[in-house]
N, CA and C atoms as a LAMMPS dump frame, in Angstrom:
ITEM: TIMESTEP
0
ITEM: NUMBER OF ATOMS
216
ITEM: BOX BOUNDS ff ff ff
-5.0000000000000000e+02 5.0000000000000000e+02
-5.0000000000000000e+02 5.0000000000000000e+02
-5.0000000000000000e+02 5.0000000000000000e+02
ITEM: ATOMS id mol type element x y z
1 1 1 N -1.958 -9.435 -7.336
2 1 2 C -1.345 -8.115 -7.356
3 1 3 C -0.083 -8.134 -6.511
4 2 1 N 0.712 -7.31 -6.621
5 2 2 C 2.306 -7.011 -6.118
6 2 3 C 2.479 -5.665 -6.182
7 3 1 N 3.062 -5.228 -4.545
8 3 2 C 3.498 -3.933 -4.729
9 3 3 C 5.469 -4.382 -5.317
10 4 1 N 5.281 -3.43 -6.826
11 4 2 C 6.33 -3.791 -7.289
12 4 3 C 7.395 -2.623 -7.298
13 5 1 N 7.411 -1.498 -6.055
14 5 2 C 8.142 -0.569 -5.616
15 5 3 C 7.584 0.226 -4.797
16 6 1 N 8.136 0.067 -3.713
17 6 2 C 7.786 0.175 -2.33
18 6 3 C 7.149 2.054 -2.232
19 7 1 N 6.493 2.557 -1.552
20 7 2 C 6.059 3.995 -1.61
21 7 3 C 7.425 4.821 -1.002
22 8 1 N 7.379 6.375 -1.411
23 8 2 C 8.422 6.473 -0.731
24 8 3 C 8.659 6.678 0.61
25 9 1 N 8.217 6.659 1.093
26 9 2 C 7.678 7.123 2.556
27 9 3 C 7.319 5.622 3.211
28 10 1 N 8.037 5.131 4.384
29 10 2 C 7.323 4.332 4.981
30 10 3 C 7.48 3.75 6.64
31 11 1 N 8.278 5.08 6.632
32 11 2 C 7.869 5.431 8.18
33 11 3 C 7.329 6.897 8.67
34 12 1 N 6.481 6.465 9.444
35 12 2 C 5.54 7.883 10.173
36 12 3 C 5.693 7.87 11.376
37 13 1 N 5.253 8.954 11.647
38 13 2 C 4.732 9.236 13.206
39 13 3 C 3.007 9.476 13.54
40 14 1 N 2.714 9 14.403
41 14 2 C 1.421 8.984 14.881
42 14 3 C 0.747 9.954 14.539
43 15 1 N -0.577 9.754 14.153
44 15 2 C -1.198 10.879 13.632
45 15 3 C -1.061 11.093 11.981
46 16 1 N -0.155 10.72 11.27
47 16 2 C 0.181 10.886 9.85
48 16 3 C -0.885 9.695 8.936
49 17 1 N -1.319 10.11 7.938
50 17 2 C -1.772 9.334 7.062
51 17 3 C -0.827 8.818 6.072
52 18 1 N -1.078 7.827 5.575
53 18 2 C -0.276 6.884 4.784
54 18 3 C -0.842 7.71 3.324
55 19 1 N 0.652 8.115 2.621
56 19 2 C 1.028 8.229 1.279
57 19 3 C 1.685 7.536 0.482
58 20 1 N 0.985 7.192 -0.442
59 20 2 C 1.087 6.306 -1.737
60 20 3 C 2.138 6.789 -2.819
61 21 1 N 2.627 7.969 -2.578
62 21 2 C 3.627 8.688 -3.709
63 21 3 C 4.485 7.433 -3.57
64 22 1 N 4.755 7.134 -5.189
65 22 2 C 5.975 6.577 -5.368
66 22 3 C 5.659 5.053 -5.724
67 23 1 N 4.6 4.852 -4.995
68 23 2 C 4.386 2.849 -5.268
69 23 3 C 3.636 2.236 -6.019
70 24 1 N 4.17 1.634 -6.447
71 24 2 C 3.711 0.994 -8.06
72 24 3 C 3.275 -0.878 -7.828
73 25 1 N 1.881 -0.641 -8.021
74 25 2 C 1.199 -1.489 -7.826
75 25 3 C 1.029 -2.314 -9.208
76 26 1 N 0.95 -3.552 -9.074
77 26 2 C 1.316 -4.314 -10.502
78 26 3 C 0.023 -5.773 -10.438
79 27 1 N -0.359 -5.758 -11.397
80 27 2 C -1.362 -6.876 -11.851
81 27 3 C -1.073 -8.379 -12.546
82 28 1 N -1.139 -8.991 -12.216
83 28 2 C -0.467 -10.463 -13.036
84 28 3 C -1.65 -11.065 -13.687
85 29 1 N -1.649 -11.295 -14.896
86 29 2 C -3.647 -11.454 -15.145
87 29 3 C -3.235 -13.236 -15.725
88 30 1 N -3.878 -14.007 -15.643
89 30 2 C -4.206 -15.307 -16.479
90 30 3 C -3.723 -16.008 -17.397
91 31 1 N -3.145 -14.756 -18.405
92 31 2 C -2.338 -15.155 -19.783
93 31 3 C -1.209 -14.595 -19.271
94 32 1 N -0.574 -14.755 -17.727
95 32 2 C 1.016 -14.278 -17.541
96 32 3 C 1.191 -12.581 -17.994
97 33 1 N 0.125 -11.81 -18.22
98 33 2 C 0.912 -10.529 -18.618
99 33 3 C 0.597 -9.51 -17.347
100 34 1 N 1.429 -8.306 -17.263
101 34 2 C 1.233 -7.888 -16.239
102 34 3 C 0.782 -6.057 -16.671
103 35 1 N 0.037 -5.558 -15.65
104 35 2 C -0.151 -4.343 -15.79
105 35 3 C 0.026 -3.34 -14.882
106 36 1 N 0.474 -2.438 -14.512
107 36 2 C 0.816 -1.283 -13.697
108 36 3 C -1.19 -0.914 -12.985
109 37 1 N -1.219 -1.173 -12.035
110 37 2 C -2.633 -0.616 -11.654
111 37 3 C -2.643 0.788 -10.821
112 38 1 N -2.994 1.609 -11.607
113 38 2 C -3.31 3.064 -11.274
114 38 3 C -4.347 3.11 -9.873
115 39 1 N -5.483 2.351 -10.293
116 39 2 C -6.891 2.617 -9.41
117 39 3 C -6.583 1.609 -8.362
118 40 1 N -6.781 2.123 -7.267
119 40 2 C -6.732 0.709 -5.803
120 40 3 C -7.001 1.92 -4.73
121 41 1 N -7.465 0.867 -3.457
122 41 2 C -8.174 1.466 -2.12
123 41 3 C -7.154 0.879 -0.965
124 42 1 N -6.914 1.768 -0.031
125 42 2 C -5.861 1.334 0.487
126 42 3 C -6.472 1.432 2.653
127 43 1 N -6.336 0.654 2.968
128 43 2 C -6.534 0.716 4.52
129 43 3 C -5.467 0.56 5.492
130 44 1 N -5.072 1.243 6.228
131 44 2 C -5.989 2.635 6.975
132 44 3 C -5.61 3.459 6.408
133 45 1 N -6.883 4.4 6.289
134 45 2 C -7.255 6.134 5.048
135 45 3 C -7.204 6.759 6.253
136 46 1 N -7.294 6.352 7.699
137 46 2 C -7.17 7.41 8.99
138 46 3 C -5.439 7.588 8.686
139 47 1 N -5.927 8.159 10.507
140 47 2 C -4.947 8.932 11.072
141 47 3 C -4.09 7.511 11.206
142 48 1 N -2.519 7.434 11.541
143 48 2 C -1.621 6.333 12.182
144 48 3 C -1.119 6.271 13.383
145 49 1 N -1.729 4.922 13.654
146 49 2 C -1.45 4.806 15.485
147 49 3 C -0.106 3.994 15.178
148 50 1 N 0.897 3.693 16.316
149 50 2 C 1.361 2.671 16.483
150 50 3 C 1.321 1.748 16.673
151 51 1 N -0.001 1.147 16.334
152 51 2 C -0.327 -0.216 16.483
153 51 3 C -0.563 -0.873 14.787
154 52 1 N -0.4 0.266 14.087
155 52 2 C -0.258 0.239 12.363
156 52 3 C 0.921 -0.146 11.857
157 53 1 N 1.097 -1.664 11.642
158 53 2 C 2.507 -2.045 11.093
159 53 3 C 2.326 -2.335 9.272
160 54 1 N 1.088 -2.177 8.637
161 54 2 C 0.847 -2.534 7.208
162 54 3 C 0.189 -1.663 6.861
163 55 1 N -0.07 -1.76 5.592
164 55 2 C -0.976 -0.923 5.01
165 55 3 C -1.561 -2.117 3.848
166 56 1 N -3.007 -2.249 3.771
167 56 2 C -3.847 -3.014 3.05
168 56 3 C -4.116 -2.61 1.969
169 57 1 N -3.479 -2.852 1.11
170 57 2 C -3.709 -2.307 -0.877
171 57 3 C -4.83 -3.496 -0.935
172 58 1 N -5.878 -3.114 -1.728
173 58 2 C -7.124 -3.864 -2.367
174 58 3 C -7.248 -3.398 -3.752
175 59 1 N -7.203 -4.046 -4.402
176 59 2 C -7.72 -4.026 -6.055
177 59 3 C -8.537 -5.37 -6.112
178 60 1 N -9.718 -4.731 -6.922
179 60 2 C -11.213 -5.841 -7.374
180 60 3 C -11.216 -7.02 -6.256
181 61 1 N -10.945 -7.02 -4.824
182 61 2 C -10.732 -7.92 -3.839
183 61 3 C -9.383 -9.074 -3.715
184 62 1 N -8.764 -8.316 -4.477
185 62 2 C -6.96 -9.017 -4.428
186 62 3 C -6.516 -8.295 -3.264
187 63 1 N -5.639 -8.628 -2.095
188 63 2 C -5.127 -7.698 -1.622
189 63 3 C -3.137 -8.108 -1.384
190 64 1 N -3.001 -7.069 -1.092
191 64 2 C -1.687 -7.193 -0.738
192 64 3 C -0.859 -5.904 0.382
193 65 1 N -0.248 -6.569 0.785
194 65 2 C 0.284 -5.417 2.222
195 65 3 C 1.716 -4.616 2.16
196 66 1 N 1.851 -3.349 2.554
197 66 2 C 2.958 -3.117 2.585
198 66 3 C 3.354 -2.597 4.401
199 67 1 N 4.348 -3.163 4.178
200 67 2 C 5.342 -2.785 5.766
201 67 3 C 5.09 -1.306 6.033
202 68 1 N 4.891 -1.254 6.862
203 68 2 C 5.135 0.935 7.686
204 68 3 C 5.457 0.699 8.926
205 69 1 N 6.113 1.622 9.506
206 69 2 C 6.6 1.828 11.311
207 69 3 C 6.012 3.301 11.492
208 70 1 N 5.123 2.977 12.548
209 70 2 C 4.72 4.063 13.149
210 70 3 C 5.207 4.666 14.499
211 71 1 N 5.83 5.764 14.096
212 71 2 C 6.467 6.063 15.671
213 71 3 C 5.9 7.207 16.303
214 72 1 N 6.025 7.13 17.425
215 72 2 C 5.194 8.117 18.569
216 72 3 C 5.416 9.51 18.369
């Protein structure tokens, strides 16, 4: 999997939960074709500390990370 456009949002301040508007998560399957994946679980579903520099996209145990700055 590949985040294949970044969310729009990807800096917060402490306390904010991570929103997914905007990012388009993409599937590469076996026979080279690819699919847009709607369904995925994403960690941390809390609150954001500054000690939160990623965010953990999981689909069917693929994972992949996206960058965030959390500021005070």
């Amino acid at each position: 999997i590949a985040i294949t456009t970044a969310p729009t949002k990807v800096t917060y301040t402490a306390g904010e939960t991570f929103d997914p508007t905007g990012m388009v998560v993409t599937g590469t399957y076996s026979d080279s074709t690819t699919k847009v994946i709607d369904t995925y679980h994403y960690e941390p579903m809390t609150a954001l500390t500054t000690d939160d520099t990623v965010v953990t996209i999981n689909v069917e145990g693929k994972t992949v990370t996206q960058a965030i700055t959390v500021n005070e």
